[in-house]
Each structure stands twice: as C-alpha cells, then as structure tokens.
SEVOBA-347617 format. One record per residue (C-alpha): residue in three letters; x, y, z. Coordinates in steps of 0.2 Angstrom, whole numbers, padded with zeros to 4 digits, always signed. Example, Ala and Ser with C-alpha at 12.3 -4.5 7.8 and 13.67 -1.06 7.14 Angstrom:
REM residues 2
ALA+0062-0022+0039SER+0068-0005+0036
This chain:
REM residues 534
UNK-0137-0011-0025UNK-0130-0005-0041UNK-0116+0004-0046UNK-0108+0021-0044UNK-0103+0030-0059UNK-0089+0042-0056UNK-0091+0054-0071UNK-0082+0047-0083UNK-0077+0030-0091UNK-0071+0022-0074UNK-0055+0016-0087UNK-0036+0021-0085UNK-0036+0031-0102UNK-0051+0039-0095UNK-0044+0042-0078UNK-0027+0049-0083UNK-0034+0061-0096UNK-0044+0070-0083UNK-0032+0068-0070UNK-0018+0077-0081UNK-0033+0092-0084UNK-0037+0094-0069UNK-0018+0091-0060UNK-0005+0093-0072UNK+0011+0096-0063UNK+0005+0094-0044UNK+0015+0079-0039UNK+0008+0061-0040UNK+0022+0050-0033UNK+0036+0057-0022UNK+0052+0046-0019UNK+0068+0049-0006UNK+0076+0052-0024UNK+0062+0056-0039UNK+0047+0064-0041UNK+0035+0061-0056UNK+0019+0072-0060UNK+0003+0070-0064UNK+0009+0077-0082UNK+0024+0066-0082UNK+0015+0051-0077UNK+0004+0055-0092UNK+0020+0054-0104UNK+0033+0041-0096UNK+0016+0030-0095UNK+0016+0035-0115UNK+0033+0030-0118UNK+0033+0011-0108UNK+0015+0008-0117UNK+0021+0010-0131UNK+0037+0002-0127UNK+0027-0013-0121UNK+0015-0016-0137UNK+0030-0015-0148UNK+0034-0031-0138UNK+0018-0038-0142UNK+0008-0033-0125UNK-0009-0029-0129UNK-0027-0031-0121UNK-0026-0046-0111UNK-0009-0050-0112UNK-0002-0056-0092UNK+0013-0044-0087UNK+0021-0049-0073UNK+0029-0034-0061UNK+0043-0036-0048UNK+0049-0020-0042UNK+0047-0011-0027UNK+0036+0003-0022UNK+0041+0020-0032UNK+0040+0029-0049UNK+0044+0014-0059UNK+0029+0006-0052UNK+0017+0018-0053UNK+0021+0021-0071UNK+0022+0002-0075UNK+0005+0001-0069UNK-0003+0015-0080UNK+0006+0010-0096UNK-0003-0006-0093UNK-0019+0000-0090UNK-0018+0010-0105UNK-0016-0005-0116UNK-0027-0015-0106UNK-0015-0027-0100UNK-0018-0040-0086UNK-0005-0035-0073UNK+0002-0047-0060UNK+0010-0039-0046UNK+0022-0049-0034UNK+0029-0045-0019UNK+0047-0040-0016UNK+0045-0049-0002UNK+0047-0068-0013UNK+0062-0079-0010UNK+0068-0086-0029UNK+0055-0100-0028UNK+0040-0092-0024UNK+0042-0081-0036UNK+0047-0096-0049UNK+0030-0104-0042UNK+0019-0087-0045UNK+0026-0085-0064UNK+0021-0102-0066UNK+0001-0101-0058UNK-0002-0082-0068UNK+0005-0090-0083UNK+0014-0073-0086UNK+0019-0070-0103UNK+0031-0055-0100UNK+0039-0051-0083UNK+0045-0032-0081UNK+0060-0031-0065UNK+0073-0019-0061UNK+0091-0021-0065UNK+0095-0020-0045UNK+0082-0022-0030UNK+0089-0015-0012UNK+0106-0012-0020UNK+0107-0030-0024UNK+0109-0037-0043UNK+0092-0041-0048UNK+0098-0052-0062UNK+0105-0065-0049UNK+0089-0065-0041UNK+0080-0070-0057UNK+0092-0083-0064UNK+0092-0093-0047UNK+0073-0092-0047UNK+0071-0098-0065UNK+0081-0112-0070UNK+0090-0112-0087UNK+0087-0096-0087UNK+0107-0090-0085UNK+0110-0102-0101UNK+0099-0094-0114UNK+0107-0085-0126UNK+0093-0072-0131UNK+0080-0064-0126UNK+0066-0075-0133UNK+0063-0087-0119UNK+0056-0106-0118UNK+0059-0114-0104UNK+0049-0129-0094UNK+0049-0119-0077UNK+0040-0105-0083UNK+0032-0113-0097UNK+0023-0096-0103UNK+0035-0084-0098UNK+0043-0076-0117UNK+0052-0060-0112UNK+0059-0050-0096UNK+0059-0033-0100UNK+0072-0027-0088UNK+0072-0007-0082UNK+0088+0000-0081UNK+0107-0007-0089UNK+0108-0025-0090UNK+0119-0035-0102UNK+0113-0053-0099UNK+0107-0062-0116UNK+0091-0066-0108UNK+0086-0046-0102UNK+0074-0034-0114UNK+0078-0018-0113UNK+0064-0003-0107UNK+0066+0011-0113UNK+0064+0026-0101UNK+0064+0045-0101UNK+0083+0046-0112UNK+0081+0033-0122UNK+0072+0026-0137UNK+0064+0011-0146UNK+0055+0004-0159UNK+0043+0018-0163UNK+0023+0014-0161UNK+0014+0030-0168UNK+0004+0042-0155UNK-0013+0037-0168UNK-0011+0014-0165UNK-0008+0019-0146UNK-0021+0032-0145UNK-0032+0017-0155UNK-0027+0006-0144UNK-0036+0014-0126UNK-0051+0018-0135UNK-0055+0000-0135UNK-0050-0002-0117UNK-0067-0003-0106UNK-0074-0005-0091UNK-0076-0024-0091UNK-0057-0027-0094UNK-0049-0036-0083UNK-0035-0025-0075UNK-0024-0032-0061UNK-0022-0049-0051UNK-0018-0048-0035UNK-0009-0063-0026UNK-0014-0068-0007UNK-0011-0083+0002UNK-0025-0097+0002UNK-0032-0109+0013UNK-0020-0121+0004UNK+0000-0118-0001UNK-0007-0113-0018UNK-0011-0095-0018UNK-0026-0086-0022UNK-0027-0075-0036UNK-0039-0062-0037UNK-0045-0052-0052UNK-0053-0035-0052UNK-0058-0028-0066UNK-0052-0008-0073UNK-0071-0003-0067UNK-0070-0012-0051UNK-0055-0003-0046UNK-0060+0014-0053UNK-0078+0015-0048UNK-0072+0007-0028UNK-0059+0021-0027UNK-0069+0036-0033UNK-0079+0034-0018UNK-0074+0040+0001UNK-0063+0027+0006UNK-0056+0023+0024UNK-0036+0023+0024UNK-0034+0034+0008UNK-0025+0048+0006UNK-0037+0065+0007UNK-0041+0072-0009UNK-0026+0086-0016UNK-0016+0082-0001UNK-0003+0071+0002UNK+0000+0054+0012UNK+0015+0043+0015UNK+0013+0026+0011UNK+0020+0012+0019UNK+0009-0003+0012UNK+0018-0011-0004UNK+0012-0006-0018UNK+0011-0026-0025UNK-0004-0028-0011UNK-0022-0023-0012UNK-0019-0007+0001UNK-0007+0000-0012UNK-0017-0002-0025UNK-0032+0007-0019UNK-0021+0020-0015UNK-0014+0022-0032UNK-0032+0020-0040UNK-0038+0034-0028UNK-0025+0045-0028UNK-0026+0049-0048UNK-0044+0052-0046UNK-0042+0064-0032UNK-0025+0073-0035UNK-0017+0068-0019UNK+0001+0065-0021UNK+0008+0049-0012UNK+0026+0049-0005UNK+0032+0032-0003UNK+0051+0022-0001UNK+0057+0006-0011UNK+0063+0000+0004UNK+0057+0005+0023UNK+0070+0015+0031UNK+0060+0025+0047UNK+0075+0039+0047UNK+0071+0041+0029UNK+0053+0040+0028UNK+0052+0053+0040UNK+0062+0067+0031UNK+0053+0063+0018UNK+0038+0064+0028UNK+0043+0082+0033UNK+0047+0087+0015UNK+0031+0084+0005UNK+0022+0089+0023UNK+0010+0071+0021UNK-0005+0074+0032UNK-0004+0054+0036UNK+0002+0039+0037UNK-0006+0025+0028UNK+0004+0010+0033UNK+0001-0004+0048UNK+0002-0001+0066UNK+0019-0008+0070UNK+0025+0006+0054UNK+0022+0018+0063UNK+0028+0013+0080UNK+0044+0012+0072UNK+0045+0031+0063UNK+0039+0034+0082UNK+0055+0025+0089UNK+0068+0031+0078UNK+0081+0040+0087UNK+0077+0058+0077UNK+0059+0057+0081UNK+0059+0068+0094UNK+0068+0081+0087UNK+0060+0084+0072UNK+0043+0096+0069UNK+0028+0085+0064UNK+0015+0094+0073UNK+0007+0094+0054UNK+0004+0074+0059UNK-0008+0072+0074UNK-0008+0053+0068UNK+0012+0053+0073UNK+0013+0064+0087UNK-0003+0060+0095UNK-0010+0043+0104UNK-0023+0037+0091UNK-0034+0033+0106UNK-0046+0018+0109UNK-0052+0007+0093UNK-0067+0005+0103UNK-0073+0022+0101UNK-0075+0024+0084UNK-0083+0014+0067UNK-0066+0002+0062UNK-0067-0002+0044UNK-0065-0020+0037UNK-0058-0023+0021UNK-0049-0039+0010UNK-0041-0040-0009UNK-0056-0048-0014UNK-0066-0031-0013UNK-0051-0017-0016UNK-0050-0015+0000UNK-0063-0010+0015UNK-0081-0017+0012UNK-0085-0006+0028UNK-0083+0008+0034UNK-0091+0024+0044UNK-0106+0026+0050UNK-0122+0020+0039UNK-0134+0031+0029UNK-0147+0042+0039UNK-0137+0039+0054UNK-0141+0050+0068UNK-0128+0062+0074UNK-0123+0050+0090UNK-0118+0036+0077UNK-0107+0047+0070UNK-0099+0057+0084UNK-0084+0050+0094UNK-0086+0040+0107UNK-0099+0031+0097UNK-0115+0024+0109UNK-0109+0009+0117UNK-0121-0003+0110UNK-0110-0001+0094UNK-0094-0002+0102UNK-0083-0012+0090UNK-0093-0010+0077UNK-0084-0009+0060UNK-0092+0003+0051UNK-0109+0000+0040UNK-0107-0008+0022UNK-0098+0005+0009UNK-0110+0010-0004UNK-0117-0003-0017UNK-0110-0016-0003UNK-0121-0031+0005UNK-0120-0041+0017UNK-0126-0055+0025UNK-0122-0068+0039UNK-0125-0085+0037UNK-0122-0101+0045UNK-0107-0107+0040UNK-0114-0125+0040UNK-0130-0123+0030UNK-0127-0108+0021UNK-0145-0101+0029UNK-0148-0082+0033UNK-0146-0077+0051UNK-0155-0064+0061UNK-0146-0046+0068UNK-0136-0052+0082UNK-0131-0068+0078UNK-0113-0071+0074UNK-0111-0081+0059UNK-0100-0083+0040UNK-0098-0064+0032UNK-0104-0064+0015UNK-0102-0050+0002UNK-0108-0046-0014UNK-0109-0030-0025UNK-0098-0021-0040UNK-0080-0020-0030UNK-0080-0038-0029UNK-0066-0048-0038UNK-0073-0054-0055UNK-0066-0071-0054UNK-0050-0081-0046UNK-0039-0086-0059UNK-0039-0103-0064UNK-0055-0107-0052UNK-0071-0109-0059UNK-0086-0097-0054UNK-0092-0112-0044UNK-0080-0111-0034UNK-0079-0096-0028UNK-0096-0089-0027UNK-0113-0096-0022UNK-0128-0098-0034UNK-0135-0080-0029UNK-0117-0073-0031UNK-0112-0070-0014UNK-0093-0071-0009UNK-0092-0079+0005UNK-0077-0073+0016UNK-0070-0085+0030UNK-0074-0069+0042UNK-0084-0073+0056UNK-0096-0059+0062UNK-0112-0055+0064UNK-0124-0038+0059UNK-0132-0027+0072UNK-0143-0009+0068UNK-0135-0009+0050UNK-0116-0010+0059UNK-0106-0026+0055UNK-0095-0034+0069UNK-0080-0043+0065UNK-0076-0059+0077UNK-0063-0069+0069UNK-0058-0080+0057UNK-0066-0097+0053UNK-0052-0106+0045UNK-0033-0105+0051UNK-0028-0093+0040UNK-0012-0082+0049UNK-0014-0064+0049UNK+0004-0056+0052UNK+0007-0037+0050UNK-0007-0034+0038UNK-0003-0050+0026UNK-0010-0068+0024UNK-0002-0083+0030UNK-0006-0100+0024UNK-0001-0113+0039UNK+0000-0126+0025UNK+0013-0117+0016UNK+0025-0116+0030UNK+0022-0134+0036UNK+0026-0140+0019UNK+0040-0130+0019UNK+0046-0135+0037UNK+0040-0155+0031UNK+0056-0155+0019UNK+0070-0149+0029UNK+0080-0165+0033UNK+0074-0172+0051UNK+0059-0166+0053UNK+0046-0179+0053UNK+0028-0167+0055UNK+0025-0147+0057UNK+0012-0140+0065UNK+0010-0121+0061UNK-0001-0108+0068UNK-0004-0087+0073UNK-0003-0085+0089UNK-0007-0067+0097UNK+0007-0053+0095UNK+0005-0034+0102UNK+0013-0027+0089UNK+0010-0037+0075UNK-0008-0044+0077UNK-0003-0064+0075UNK+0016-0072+0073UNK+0021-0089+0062UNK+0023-0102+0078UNK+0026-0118+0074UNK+0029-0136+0084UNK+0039-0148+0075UNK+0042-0167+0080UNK+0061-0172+0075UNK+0061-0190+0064UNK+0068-0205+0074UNK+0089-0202+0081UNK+0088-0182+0075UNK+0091-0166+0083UNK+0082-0152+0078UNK+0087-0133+0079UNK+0077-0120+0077UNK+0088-0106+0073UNK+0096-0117+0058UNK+0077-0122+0052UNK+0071-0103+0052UNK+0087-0101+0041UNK+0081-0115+0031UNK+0066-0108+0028UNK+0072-0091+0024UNK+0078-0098+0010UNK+0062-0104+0003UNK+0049-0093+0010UNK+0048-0073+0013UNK+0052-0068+0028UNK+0036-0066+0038UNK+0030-0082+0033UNK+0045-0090+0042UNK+0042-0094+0062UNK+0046-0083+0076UNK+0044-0095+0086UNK+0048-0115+0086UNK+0045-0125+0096UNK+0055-0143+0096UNK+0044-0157+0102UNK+0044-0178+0102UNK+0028-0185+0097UNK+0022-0190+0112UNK+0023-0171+0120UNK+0013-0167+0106UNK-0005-0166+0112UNK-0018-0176+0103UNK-0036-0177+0103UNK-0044-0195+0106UNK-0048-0195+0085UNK-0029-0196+0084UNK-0028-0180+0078UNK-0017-0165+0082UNK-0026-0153+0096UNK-0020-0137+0088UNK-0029-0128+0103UNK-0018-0137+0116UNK-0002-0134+0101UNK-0007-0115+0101UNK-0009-0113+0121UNK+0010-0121+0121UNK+0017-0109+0109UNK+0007-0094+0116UNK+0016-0096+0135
C-alpha cells in the first residue's frame, strides 16, 4: 500500500520549521488563560529542549509527562520531539497507584509534572504515588518503586528536595548552545520512536503502544476525520494524554489550525472560550457536548458559527462513520472509498451501506478473518478486523513482535466486523473489553481491584449499554461468609485506587447462589449483564 510522504522529513524539527514559515504568529494553542503561537511554540520548545538535554535527555531517553491539556503540554511534547525523546503521556485522570504502576511498566527515566494540577498541590500527589519519595533529600532519585525513575522536573515553584526545576519563558539554566541543539535534530529521523501511548488491555497490565515520529506525521498530514480544518480553529475536549489528542496536535501544526482547549472541563468556560477564538467545532465525545448544550448560558449565547452545537447532528446511519483505535493514530476508516460514485458520497448514503464506517484511509488494509483459524473471509461475512499499513504502532512496549502481530504483519484488533463494496462495518467487540466515554476499560482491572477491598469474596465486572456514555462499569459482587457489603462505600474504595470512570456506576450485591452460573461452573456473564442492565 505504501506510504504517503507529506513534503518534508515527516520529523518534529521538520514539521516545526515549516509550520513557523508558513504560520508564524497565527495561534497554535489557545487556553482560558494563555495563548502560545506557532512562533512561540518554536522558541519555548527551544528553551525546555534544551533544558531537558542539559539534564541528560537525548534521543531515546523515556520522558514521562503528567500535566493537563494546555500550553505546557503542547510545548513539552515538541521539545521532545526535537531531541527525539520517547514520550510517555499519562492521564490526569490516574489515582496515585496507577500512576506508580505506569512509571514502573515505561520504565521512565525522567517524569516532567506541574507544581499544582486543578488547583491542588501536585507535589502531594507524587509523594503518596511514589514511595520514599518525600524522604529523599535531592533531586537525584533511586528508589525500588520506580526502579528507573532519576529526576522530576517539575514546572512551576516547587521547594521539595526531590523537584528539578524547568526553566520557562523568565527564567534560565544551564546554557546548551543553539549549534549542540541544532545538531542534535539533524539526527532525529523518521524511524525514531516518538510517543507511547497507554490504553487499557485485555489484562489489568496496560497496553503500551509505540508510534514512531513518521507514523504520526505521515497519519496526520492526510484528511483525517475528527480533526480540526486546516487554518481554522477547533475546541478540543479529548485529553491530550490520549490518541484523539495527539492526532490533533500532530495535525494541527501541519495545517495551521489553532486548537483551544481547557486543563480542566468546565462547560461555562469552554463555551466563552468557544465564542472567543470563534472554533468552527467541537472535537470531543458525545456526552461533551451534551453538557456545553445543557449549561444554563447556552441559550443565551451566539454560536450560530457552530452548527455542530446549535444544530441536531442527525442520524449516524446516514452518513460513512469513521473507526479508529491508539494502535493506528487514530481512525483507520473513514469517508467514502476511492472512485466512489457521487451516491456514496452524498448524504443520505444508499441504504445497502447504511452503517457503514467509512472505506480504509489511504495506505490502510484490511482484512476480516476468522477469529478461530485466522482464515480470510469473503465480503459479507462478519468476522476479526485486521489492519495493517504505515500508521500502525511499531511495537508494544515490553512485548515481543510475536505477540502482537501475525507472520504477514497484520494487527489483528478484537473488532468484530465484516467488509462489503470496499466499506467496513463494525459489529462489536470480541473480547470484554469496557468502552466508557471514549476510553478503555479492562474488566480485570476493576475486579482485582473490587477482589481486595475487605469482604468481598469474587467480582464480576462488565459494560453494559449507557445512552449517553456508550457502555458503564457495572459490577456484581458476592460478599465472603458473615459480611455486609455496601456499594456506595466500595465505589469509594475504589476511587482511591482506580480513575474515576473505571470505578462502577452500578453494583450490584449478590450471594453466590443468586449469582448465575453455567453448568461448566462457571460464571454466566450473559445472565450477570442482563441483571445489571434492568
């Protein structure tokens, strides 16, 4: 299938110098409170590269980066792709131990956090998540928990022993000359490995996926659904830590589009700022937008410049969905497919294509295959989705190739679907996997979690159907002998341990034998689903 090739070295040095040419001081990234250019991108990015190889960051090295969607971000994410760092975003969503647990799995070497997330003391937040960490006495760390982990470089004011400095806009450090930085992106390339982007897995363990600087470049200089329009401006709702971020910050520097976003969701908020920086869209899940719609200043307000707000955005049915997962940067479909007449690509699509999900992106395959054989079905027949092409993750950290592709370098996806006319049609899932407002659920993560609050003796957890949300966390769980369970005090449990949409909306208190069962002994999650679903 090939690749595309976008014009220049698909590479961040590459992609910022022609983005500072070509948009200079149009906006990139718009805050309630901060705005940063294309042209200030280019030299706050300077000054934090060059920042991070003084503390010994260089090609390769794995940066960890907590901070919520903004400036900070944006610019933490080019000064390491100038260097060619591996960054390892995580979401500001993590209680304290799973953020201990993902430092551990990326094995990251420096960490880069703010000095306060949502108005709370962010150094708190790291000392309870990394223990011995409030008893070191300098920044040079070595501790068990976090066996890799050597410095957090911490933006903002922070006096703790532990915290390294970053320097920003008004301050300075250790001086690395424009000539070793300037060295120092020639040799970034294509085939670097750029970002690792945490999802949930099949397992507790999550899965860590890594795209390279070419992958990400070359996926986002193409037409791409749920991106915002070239030179224009969108508000976006989607974390930055996740892959519809990212695609969104990939795309936006090649295109000049300026992306208005908030640290943390407020819909009052989000829509002045909407209305300020006049965004043409809204780039975030459904229920986002319902609430911007139900905040009490909606209707008082001018967004006639938003059809997407002010207007019903109709039936799904009558137009080419996309699909898209981390493990491709996104959408692998999309639109109608190459040569298509001009029925295909007018709304209402024909009704023989009616849920269709769009024909593969460019350079894209696909193939359906059963899921027990691994054999190639015929059009029509619903089966595994596989993919394969340039935007696909590179590797999964720590797993072997083996493991994650097949011997002709298909991906397969746990999708269920099937391929009709060029089209491809999306049925389901085939394992368990929970998908809750647009992220990843592992039911084996929450029922180990809900397996080591006192009193409870098994967990069973499960999506089940939510208007708003797609799927919620339900769980049954069966007390140990002589204990009362509550739910309200386990979902508070949990909330300790596990972010919040991971924790159940709904439990369910059961004793064994109201449990249902299938003659095998085991659990009937089908009969466990249909109790939790009335």
């Amino acid at each position: 299938m090939g690749r595309p090739e976008p014009g220049y070295a698909p590479t961040m040095p590459a992609v910022l110098r022609r983005a500072v040419m070509e948009f200079g001081d149009r906006p990139f990234i718009v805050t309630d409170d901060e705005t940063t250019t294309f042209a200030g991108l280019d030299r706050r990015s300077r000054r934090l590269a060059k920042r991070l190889l003084a503390l010994g960051v260089g090609k390769g090295t794995r940066l960890g980066v907590h901070l919520p969607n903004g400036n900070d971000w944006a610019i933490t994410w080019t000064a390491a792709g100038r260097i060619g760092a591996l960054l390892m975003p995580f979401s500001t969503l993590y209680s304290p131990s799973e953020l201990r647990r993902a430092l551990r799995i990326g094995d990251i070497q420096v960490l880069i956090a703010p000095n306060t997330m949502f108005g709370a003391d962010h150094g708190d937040f790291l000392e309870h998540a990394i223990p011995g960490l409030s008893e070191c006495g300098s920044p040079a760390l070595f501790l068990p928990d976090v066996p890799y982990l050597r410095t957090i470089a911490v933006m903002g004011r922070c006096t703790r022993a532990w915290a390294t400095p970053v320097v920003d806009d008004h301050g300075s450090s250790e001086e690395i000359a424009d000539e070793l930085l300037d060295a120092v992106e020639r040799e970034v390339v294509p085939a670097d490995e750029m970002v690792v982007i945490f999802t949930s897995g099949s397992a507790s363990e999550p899965k860590a996926v890594v795209h390279t600087q070419g992958a990400v470049f070359r996926k986002t200089s193409l037409p791409t659904p749920g991106v915002a329009p070239p030179g224009g401006c969108a508000f976006v709702g989607q974390p930055f830590f996740w892959v519809g971020g990212l695609q969104n910050l990939a795309s936006a520097i090649q295109s000049g589009a300026t992306l208005a976003c908030q640290g943390k969701p407020d819909p009052a908020a989000a829509l002045d700022l909407i209305e300020r920086t006049r965004s043409s869209m809204v780039i975030a899940w459904a229920n986002t937008t319902l609430r911007l719609r139900a905040d009490p200043t909606f209707a008082a307000r001018d967004l006639s410049f938003i059809p997407q707000l002010t207007m019903s955005g109709g039936d799904p049915e009558l137009r080419h969905n996309s699909l898209g997962m981390t493990e491709t940067v996104g959408p692998h479909t999309g639109f109608a497919r190459p040569g298509a007449p001009p029925e295909e690509r007018a709304t209402p699509i024909p009704a023989r294509l009616r849920g269709s999900f769009g024909a593969p992106l460019p350079h894209i395959e696909h193939r359906i295959v059963d899921p027990a054989t691994g054999a190639t079905l015929g059009d029509g027949t619903e089966g595994e989705i596989c993919v394969r092409g340039y935007c696909v993750m590179t590797r999964m950290y720590k797993r072997e190739r083996e493991e994650v592709f097949d011997a002709d370098g298909w991906f397969h996806t746990g999708d269920r679907g099937f391929l009709r006319d060029g089209y491809l049609f999306f049925t389901g899932r085939l394992t368990e996997m929970i998908k809750t407002h647009g992220a990843n659920v592992s039911p084996r993560e929450v029922e180990l979690a809900l397996e080591q609050q006192p009193g409870v003796d098994q967990a069973f957890v499960m999506g089940v159907p939510d208007a708003e949300r797609g799927e919620v966390v339900a769980a049954v769980v069966v007390p140990a002998d002589g204990c009362e369970l509550d739910p309200d005090d386990l979902r508070a449990a949990l909330r300790q341990v596990l972010s919040a949409y991971k924790v159940p909306r709904r439990v369910l208190v059961l004793r064994d034998d109201e449990v249902p069962w299938l003659a095998s002994q085991k659990a009937d999650r089908l009969g466990i689903r249909d109790l939790l679903s009335r």
